[in-house]
C-alpha positions in Angstrom: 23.0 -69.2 -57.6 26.3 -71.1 -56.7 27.8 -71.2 -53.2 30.0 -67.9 -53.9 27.1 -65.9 -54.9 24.2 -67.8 -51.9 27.2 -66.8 -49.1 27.5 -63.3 -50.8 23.9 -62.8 -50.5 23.4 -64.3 -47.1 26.1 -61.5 -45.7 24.5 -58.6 -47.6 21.3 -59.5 -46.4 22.2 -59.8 -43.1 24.4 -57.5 -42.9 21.5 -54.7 -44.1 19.6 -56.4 -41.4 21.7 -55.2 -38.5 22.4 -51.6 -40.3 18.5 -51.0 -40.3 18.6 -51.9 -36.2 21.7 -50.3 -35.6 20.1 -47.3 -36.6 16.5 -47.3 -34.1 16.7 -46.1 -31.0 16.4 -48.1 -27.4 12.3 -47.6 -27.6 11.9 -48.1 -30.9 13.7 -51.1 -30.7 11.7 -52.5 -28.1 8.5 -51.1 -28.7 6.0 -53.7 -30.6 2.8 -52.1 -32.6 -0.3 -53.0 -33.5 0.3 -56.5 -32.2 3.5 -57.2 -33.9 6.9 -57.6 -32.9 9.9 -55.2 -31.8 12.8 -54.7 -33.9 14.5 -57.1 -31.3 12.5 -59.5 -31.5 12.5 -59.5 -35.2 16.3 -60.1 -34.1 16.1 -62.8 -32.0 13.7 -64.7 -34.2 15.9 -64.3 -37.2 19.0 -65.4 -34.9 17.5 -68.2 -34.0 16.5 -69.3 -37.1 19.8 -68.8 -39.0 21.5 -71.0 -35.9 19.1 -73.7 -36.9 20.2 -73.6 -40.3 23.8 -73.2 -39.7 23.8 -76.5 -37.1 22.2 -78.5 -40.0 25.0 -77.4 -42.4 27.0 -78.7 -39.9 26.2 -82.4 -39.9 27.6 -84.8 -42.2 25.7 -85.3 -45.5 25.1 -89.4 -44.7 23.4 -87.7 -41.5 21.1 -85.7 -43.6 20.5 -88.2 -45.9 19.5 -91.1 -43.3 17.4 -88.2 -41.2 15.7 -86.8 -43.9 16.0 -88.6 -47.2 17.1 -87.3 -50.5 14.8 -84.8 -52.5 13.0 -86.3 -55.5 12.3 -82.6 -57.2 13.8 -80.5 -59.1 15.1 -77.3 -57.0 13.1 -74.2 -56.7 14.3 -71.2 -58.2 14.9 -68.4 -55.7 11.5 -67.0 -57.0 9.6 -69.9 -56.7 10.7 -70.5 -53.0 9.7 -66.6 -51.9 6.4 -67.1 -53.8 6.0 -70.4 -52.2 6.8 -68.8 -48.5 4.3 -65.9 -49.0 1.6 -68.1 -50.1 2.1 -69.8 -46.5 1.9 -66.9 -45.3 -1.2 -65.9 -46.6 -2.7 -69.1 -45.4 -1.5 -68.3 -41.9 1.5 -69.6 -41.7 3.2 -68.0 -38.6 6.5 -68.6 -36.4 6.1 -71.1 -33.5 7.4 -73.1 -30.7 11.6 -72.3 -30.5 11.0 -69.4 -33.2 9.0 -67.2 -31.2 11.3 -64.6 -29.8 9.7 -64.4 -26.5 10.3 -61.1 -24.3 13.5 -59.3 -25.7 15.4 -56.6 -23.8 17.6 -53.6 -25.5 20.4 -55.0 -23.9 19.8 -58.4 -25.5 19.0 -57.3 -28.9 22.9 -55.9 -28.8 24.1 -59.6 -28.1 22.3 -60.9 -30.8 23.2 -58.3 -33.5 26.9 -60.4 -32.5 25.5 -63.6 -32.3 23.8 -62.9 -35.6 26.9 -61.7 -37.4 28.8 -64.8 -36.1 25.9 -67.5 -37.0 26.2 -66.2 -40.5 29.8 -66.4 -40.8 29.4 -70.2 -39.7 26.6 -70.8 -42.2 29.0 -69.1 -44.9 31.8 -71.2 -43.7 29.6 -75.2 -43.7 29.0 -74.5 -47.3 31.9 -75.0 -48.3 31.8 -78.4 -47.2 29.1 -79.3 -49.7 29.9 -79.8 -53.3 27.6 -77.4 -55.4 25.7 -81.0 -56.8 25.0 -81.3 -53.4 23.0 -78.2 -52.1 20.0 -79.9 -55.0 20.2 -83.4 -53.7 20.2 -83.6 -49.8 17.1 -82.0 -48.1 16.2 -80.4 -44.7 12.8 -79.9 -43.1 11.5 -76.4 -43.0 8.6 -75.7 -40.4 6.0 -74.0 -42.7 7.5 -75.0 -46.3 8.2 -78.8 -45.8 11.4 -80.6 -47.0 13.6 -77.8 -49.0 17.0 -78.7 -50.6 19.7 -77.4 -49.1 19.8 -74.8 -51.5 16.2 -73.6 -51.2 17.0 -73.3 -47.3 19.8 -70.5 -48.5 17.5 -69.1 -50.5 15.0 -68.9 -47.9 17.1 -68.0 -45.0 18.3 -65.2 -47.8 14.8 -63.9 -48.1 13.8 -64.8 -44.5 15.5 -61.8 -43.4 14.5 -59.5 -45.8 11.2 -59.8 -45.0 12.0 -59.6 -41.3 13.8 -56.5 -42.2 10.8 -54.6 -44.1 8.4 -55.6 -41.1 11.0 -54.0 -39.0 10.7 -51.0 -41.3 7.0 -50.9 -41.8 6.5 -50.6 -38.3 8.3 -48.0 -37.2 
């Protein structure tokens, strides 16, 4: 996918996102089942992990390269990188430490639907400032899946919320 078609697909995605919890009600939307999380916390966990991603875009390539290196891979297809993720899920792989949502009010979940909407504008926005040769050469570290190019950390932030979005579904 080139950078038109990643940021086209990271606003869809998103965007379905916040149409699927714009449309629960207040105790839907804060009630957790069966030992999993509320639609808002779904939201806050997906907020926070898009900001993440968006901050790295941010930094200057040298950064990324000095930081974390340069890959020495080939990049993942799309595919590959969801099959890769759900594998480390089945082996247990699970949110932690700044990605755990935490206690999430109504009231909040409505701030981070905005907050959301504007981290992915910003994401959309930093890459541009790669060159498409780029997004396959610099890499960033990714808590369960290890160093991803940039590209595979679209791809996953792409998915990311997809998935977030049919566990939101499932559970209600």
């Amino acid at each position: 996918m080139d950078i038109l078609t990643l940021q086209e697909k990271l606003t869809k995605q998103h965007d379905s996102f916040l149409s699927t919890l714009s449309g629960i009600s207040e105790e839907a939307a804060t009630l957790s089942k069966n030992n999993k999380w509320s639609p808002v916390q779904h939201l806050k966990h997906i907020h926070e992990s898009v900001k993440i991603v968006r901050q790295l875009f941010g930094v200057p390539s040298f950064f990324l390269k000095i930081v974390w290196g340069l890959t020495n891979r080939k990049t993942r297809t799309y595919d590959e990188l969801v099959n890769k993720y759900l594998v480390g899920l089945q082996s247990g792989g699970r949110a932690s430490g700044r990605f755990l949502p935490g206690n999430v009010s109504y009231s909040d979940g409505k701030k981070y639907s905005k907050l959301l909407q504007k981290e992915v504008e910003k994401l959309c926005r930093n890459l541009n400032k790669y060159p498409e040769k780029d997004l396959d050469l610099y890499v960033l570290p990714h808590p369960l899946l290890g160093k991803l190019t940039l590209r595979e950390m679209i791809y996953f932030t792409i998915y990311h919320v997809q998935h977030h979005e049919n566990a939101v579904k499932n559970n209600l």
